[in-house]
C-alpha positions, -999 to +999 in steps of 0.1 A: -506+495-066-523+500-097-557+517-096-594+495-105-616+500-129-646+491-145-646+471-177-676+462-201-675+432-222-679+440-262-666+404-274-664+369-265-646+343-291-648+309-298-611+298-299-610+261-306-622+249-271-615+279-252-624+317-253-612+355-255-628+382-239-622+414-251-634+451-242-632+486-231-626+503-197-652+534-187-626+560-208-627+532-242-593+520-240-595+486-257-585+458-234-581+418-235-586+404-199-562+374-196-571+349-172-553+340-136-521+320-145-501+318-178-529+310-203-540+335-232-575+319-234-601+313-209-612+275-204-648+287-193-676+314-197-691+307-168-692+326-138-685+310-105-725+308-091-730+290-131-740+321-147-730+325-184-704+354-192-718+378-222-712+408-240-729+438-215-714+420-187-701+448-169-667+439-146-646+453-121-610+447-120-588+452-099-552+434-096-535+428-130-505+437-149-497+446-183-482+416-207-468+416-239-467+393-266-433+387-286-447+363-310-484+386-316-470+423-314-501+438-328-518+422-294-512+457-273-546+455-258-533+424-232-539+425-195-532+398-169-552+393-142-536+388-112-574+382-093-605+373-107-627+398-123-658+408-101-695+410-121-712+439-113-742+438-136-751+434-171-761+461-190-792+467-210-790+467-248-797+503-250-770+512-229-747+490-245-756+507-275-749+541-259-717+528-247-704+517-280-717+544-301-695+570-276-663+550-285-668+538-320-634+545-341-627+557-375-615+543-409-578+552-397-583+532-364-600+501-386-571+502-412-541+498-382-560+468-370-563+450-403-526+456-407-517+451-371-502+485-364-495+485-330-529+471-322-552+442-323-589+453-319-612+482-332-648+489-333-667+506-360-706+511-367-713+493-399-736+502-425-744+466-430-729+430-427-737+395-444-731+363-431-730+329-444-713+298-449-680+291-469-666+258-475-631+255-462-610+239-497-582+222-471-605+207-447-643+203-468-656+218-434-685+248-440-675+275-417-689+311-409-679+342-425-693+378-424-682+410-449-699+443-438-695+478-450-685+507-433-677+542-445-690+535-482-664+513-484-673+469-487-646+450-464-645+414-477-617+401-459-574+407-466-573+377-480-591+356-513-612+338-492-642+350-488-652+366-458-638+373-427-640+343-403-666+351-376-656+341-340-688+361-321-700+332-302-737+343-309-735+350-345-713+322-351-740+299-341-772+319-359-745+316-389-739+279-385-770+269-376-787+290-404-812+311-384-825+345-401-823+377-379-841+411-397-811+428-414-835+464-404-810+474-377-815+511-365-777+505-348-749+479-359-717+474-347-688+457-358-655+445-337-625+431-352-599+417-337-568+397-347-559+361-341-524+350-323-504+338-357-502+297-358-468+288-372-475+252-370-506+259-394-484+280-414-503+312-401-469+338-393-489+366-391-516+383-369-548+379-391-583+396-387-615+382-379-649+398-367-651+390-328-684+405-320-714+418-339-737+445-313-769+453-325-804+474-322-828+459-324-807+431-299-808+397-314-813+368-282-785+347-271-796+310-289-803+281-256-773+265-272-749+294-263-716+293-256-716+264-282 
């Protein structure tokens, strides 16, 4: 029997209409909590007693199993849960913070995620990120992007389009919705994580996108969160 452990939330995606959740056990081992049953995505962020599910959320997990992906090899980070996760608490944003900047990764670490070496997710403190909206040429639709900068170096996206899709559910809705935050952070955080390749969209590869944006000061959840 394998052994529990405690797991903090550091992302939570939009994924059409369901979610990922993604995160790090007490040592910062990346890991991507797949729900009960066969599905990659979770239909819900809502706890059983209504609550909402957020990043801080601090679980404990018990019975799972490790899975892996033929079709999204860079997806190392997958774990399916055999029973339902149990919320213990929510951290503070200061301890989040403290948690985060313990486990933070290097250029090296950043680089194998963008190219899916053998992994899928990576967290790096930022020295500053922009968001806005870009106007999607196939579809007309405006949708969020973010580029940051980390190391002295600017990280635009691997592709032409501008911007690296942002599926943080909270900044993707201050981004949509056009709400100004400061940009004075005294911490900033940046996760990125792949997507699952879409071969009916014509997407055969892993592709990265910024799943969660932590910051100090904290920025408030919006009242229209998860959407």
């Amino acid at each position: 029997m394998k052994k529990g452990f405690s797991f903090v939330i550091l992302a939570i995606t939009k994924t059409y209409d369901k979610f990922c959740i993604a995160g790090m056990d007490e040592k910062g081992k990346w890991l991507r909590p797949l729900p009960v049953g066969k599905e990659k995505f979770w239909y819900s962020v809502k706890y059983a007693n209504d609550g909402l599910i957020q990043v801080g959320d601090l679980w404990e997990i018990t019975e799972y199993e490790t899975e892996y992906d033929d079709c999204s090899p860079g997806h190392t980070e997958d774990l399916r849960l055999i029973e339902d996760p149990t919320f213990e608490r929510h951290l503070t944003n200061e301890e989040l913070i403290r948690f985060v900047q313990k486990f933070q990764e290097d250029e090296v670490a950043l680089n194998r995620t963008l190219n899916a070496e053998s992994r899928s997710l990576c967290l790096v403190e930022a020295d500053n990120f922009n968001n806005f909206l870009h106007e999607n040429s196939f579809s007309g639709k405006m949708q969020a992007r973010i580029t940051f900068s980390f190391g002295e170096k600017q990280y635009n996206n691997t592709t032409s389009t501008p911007g690296f899709p942002i599926t943080d559910l909270k900044w993707r809705a201050y981004t949509i919705q056009q709400i100004p935050t400061t940009k004075d952070w005294s911490s900033l955080f940046i996760c990125v994580g792949l997507a699952r390749p879409e071969p009916k969209k014509g997407l055969e590869r892993e592709y990265p996108m910024i799943i969660s944006v932590i910051t100090d000061p904290e920025v408030p959840l919006l009242r229209s969160y998860p959407s």
